[in-house]
N, C-alpha and C positions, 0 to 999 in steps of 0.2 A: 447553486449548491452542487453537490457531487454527481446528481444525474445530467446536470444540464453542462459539468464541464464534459462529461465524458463525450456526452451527444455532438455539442463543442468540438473535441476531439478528433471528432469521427465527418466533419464537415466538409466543404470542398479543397479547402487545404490542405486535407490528411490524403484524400483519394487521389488528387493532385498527384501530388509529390510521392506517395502511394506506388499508382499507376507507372511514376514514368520508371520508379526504381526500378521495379517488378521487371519492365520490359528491358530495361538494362541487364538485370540481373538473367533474366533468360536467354538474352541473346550474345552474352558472355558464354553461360554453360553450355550450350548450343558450337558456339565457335569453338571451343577448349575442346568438348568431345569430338567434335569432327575432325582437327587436327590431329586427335591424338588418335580415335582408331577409325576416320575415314565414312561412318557412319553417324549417327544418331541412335544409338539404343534406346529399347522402349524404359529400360529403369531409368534414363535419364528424363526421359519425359513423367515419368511421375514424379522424380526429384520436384521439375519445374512445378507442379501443382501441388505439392505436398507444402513445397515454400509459399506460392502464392498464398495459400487456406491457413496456414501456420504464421507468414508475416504478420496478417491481420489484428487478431489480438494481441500479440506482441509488442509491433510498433505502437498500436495504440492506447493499452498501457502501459508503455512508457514514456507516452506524449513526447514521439521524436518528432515530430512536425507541428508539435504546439507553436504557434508564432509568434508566441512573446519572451519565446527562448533567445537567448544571446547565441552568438554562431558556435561559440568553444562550448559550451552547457548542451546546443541541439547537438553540434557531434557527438559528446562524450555519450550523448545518449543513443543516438546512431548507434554508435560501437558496442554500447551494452546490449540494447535490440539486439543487433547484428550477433553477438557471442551467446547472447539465448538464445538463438533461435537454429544459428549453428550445433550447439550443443541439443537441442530438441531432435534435430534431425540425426546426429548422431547415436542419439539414447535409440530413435524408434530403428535406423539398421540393424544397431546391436540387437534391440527386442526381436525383429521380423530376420534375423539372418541375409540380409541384404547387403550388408557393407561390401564384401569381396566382389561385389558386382562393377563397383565403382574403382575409378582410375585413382590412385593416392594422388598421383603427380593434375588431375583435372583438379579433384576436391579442393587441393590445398592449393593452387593457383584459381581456383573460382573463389574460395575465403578471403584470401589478400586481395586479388583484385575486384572480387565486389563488391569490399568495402571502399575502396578508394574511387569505383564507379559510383557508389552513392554517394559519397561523400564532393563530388566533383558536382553528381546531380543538387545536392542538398544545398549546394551554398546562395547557389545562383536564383533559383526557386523560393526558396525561405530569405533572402532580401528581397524579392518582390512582394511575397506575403507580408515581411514584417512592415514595407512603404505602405501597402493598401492599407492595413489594417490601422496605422500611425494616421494616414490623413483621414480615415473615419472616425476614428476617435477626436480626432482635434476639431470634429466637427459638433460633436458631442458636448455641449458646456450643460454640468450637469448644479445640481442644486440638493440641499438634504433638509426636509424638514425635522425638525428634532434637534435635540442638545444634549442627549444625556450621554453614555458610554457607548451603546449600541449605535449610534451618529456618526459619535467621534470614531470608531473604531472603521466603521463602511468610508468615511472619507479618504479614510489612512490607506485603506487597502484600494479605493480606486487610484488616487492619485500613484502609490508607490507600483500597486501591480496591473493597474490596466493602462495606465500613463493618461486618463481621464481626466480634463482639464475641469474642475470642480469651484463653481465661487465662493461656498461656505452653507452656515448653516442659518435654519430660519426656526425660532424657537415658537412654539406653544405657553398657552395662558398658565397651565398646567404639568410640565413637565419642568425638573430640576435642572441646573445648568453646571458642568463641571467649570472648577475654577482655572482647573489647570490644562482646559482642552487648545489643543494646538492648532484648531480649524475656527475660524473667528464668525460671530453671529452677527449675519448683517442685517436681520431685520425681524420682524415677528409674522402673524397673518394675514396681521391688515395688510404688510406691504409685499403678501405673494405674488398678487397678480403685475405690479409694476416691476417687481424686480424679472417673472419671469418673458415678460416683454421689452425691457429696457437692454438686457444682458440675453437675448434670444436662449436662451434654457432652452433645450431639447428633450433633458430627463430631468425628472421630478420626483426623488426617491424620497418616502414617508418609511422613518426610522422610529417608529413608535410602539406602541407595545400592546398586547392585545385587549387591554380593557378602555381603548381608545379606537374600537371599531366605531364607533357613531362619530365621530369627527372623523374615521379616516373615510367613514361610506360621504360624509358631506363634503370632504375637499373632492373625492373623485367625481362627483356631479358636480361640484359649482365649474371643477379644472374639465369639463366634455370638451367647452367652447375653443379650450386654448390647446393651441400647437405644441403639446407636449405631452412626451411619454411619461406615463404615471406608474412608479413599480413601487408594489408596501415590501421592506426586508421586515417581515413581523419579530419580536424583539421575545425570543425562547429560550434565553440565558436563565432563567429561574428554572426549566427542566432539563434532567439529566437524558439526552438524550445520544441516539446510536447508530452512528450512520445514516445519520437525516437526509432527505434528500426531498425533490419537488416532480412531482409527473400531474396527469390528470387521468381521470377515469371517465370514458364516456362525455369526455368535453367538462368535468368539473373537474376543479386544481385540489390537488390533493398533498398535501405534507407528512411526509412519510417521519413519525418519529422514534421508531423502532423497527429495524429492518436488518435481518443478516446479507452481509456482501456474498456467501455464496449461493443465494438464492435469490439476490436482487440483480446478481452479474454473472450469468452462466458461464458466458466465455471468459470472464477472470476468474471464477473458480477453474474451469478445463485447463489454463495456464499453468495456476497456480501448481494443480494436481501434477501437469507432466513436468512441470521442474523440479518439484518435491522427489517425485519416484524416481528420473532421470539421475539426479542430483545423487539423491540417497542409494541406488545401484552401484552409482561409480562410486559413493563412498566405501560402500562396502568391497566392492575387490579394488579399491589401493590398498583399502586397510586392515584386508585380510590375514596377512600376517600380523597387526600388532592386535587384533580380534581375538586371534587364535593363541598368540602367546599370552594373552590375558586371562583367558579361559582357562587355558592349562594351569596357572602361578593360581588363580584362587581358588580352583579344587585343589592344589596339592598345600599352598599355606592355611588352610580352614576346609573343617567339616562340614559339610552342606553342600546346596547345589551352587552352581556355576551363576545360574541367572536369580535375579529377583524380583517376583513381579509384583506387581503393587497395583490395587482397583482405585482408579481415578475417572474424576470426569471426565469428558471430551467432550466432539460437539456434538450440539445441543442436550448438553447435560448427562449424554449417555455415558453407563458406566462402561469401561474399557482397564486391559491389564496393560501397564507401560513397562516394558523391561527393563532392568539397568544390573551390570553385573553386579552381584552380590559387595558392598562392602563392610558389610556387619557377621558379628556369629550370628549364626541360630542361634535367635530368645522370643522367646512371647511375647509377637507384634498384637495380639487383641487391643491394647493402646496405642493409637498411634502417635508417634512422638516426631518432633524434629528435632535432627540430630544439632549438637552442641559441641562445640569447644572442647578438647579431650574428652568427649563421650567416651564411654568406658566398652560399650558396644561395638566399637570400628576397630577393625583389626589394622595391623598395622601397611600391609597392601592396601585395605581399601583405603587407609587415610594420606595415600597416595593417589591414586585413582580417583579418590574424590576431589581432593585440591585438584587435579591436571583436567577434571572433567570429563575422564578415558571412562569411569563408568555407566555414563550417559549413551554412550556410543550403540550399545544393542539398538536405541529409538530406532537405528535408520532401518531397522527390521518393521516396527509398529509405523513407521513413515508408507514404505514398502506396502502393506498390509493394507493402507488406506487409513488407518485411525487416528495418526500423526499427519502433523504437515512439519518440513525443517523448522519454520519459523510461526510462531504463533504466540500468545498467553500459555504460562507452563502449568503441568498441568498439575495440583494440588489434591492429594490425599481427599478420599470422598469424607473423611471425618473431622479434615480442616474445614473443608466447605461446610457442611453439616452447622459447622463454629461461628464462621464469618457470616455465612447468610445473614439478613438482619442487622446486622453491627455494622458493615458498610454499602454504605448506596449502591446498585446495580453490582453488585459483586457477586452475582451467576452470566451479566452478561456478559462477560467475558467467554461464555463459552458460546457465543454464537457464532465460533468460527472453529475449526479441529486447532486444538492445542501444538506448540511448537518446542524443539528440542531447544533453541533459543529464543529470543524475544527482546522488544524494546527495551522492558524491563531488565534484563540482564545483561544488556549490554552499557547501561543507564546506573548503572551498579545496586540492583536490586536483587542481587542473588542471594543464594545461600539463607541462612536461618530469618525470619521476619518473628524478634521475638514481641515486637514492640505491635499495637496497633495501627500507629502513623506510618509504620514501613510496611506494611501489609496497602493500606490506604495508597500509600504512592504506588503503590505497583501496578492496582487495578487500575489506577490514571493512567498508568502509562499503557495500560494494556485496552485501555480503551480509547487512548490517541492512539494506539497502531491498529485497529480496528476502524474507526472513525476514518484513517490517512490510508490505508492500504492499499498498495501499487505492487508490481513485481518488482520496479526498481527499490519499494523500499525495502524488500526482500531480500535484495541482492545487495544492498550495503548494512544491513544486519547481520546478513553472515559473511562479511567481507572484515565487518568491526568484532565480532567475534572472538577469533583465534587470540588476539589481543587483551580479552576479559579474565581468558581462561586463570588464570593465577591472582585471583583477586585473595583480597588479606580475609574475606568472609566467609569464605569458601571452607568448609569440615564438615 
């Protein structure tokens, strides 16, 4: 699950290839500085450790040294690493007044050429990884007890994603068999033990479901004697769960089925935190002039104030104000409504503003502030929630992460009004598949898919 790919992640393959970057990467800005002013300054040597301390979480969530990345997919992520982490380092000069310390002409010939030095290091390295890892697994002939969905679904994923050489599946007295599973049932339980000695089976995965603990506690003692790995994937598709994941506690194994990422993943929350502020800084002074001309057009086309704020949840449920420029008159919000299709209420700047998504834009202030992140579940009127609690499944968890100015959901085409039940229902799905999947990389291709949404037909 999601703790043990991370741990995964972070194995001798990552530090590996890690390791040799780093010192590439150091002994580049080292040469660059020294030819250019003859020395070694001390701001460059904290450059070099700010990057080492900074790579860390970066590269490894975005699983640039995963080894069962293809060479084009591990560079392209290379390159993403590489441009976050550049951009990291750039937001903290600006914040510490450091930048004019540094040479333009080292900086930007250390950016080009350390990427093409990693990328030189990465290719050679991640083929030997991906050889070792390929003849370990071919060594691997693996076997599933079970037939139902849960079965069929763990075969599909070793074979297509771990390249697991798999012989099928072995059913129970008791469990149903689909008709249309793609993975063929070669025998029941009388015939475990010969098939896992005839065909040397190494792993022995039991895809069963948990009111089948007393048969699974019996095959793992009668299977002591035989030379093979025994793993239960226990079958939890009946609950709704949240960022699941497997650790143990004091040496017992423990299944985590409700868990927030930023308090299960510090350093993916510290990431996430300095891209969101980084990010939403630089938005704010590119877009200070269209900020500013905004402000001024809807004080002088409508009476009232500039900003609108609005009490919403955030995370973990706390209430919080979200700004967005005003695009309504003053009228008695005690009801909260969502606005509609010529709503008689939007004036005619906002019902520009709101199609273009310009008056969203203050968020990167509530981003700024900590109480936002760019991308999260958006965040819904405390008198919606109040509504939905109840009527759909898990639909407060969604805030067990800070709410985002865009989201799966809205790039997925779930924006704008949800008058229906069913479209309310999709959202929280999807808002809790990007909760469940949350990487910086999926971050960074949310707000990349973005700019692209803004002019959707739903949007008023």
């Amino acid at each position: 699950m999601r703790r043990a790919q991370t741990l995964s992640g972070r194995g001798l393959t990552f530090w590996l290839q890690w390791l040799t970057a780093n010192v590439a990467l150091t002994l580049l800005l080292v040469t660059l500085a020294n030819i250019k002013t003859g020395t070694i300054d001390p701001h460059y040597r904290i450059l070099v450790i700010v990057t080492l301390f900074g790579s860390v979480p970066v590269y490894s969530l975005l699983q640039v040294y995963y080894k069962q990345h293809g060479y084009l997919i591990g560079l392209a992520r290379l390159l993403g690493a590489w441009l976050v982490l550049l951009a990291g380092l750039t937001a903290l000069a600006f914040v510490t007044k450091t930048s004019e310390l540094y040479s333009r002409e080292v900086i930007l010939l250390w950016a080009v050429l350390g990427f093409a030095a990693q990328a030189a290091i990465f290719l050679p390295l991640h083929k030997l990884a991906r050889h070792y890892w390929q003849e370990q697994q071919a060594q691997r002939t693996s076997l599933i007890v079970g037939t139902g969905q849960l079965a069929q679904e763990l075969a599909d994923r070793l074979v297509r994603e771990r390249d697991e050489p798999m012989l099928g599946l072995v059913s129970t007295d008791d469990e149903p068999q689909l008709d249309n599973g793609l993975y063929p049932i070669i025998g029941n339980l009388a015939h475990l033990r010969d098939l896992i000695a005839t065909h040397r089976i190494r792993c022995l995965y039991l895809a069963l479901p948990l009111a089948a603990a007393e048969q699974i506690e019996s095959l793992y003692i009668d299977l002591l004697d035989a030379s093979v790995d025994v793993i239960w994937i226990p079958d939890l598709n009946s609950l709704m769960l949240l960022n699941q994941s497997v650790s143990e506690i004091g040496g017992l194994p423990a299944i985590h089925l409700n868990e927030s990422p930023l308090t299960a993943y510090p350093t993916a929350a510290l990431s996430k935190a300095i891209m969101d502020r980084s990010l939403a800084l630089l938005g704010i002074l590119l877009l200070s002039p269209l900020l500013l001309g905004v402000a001024i057009a809807v004080k002088v086309t409508s009476p009232g104030p500039v900003l609108f704020k609005q009490q919403r949840h955030g995370w973990n449920g706390q209430v919080i104000k979200v700004w967005k420029f005003r695009s309504m008159r003053v009228h008695d919000d005690r009801e909260v409504k969502q606005a509609t299709r010529e709503d008689p209420r939007i004036t005619p700047l906002g019902r520009f503003i709101r199609r273009t998504s310009i008056d969203e834009l203050p968020q990167l202030f509530n981003v700024l502030q900590g109480r936002m992140s760019l991308v999260g579940p958006r965040p819904h009127a405390v008198a919606h929630n109040d509504y939905y609690t109840g009527k759909i499944a898990a639909y407060m968890a969604r805030h067990r992460i800070k709410p985002g100015i865009t989201g799966l959901a809205q790039i997925s085409g779930y924006r704008g009004e949800t008058d229906t039940l069913d479209k309310m229902e999709r959202r929280v799905e999807l808002d809790l598949q990007y909760i469940n999947n949350w990487s910086v990389w999926l971050d960074i291709k949310i707000l990349i898919k973005t700019p692209f949404t803004l002019l959707g037909k739903d949007i008023y």
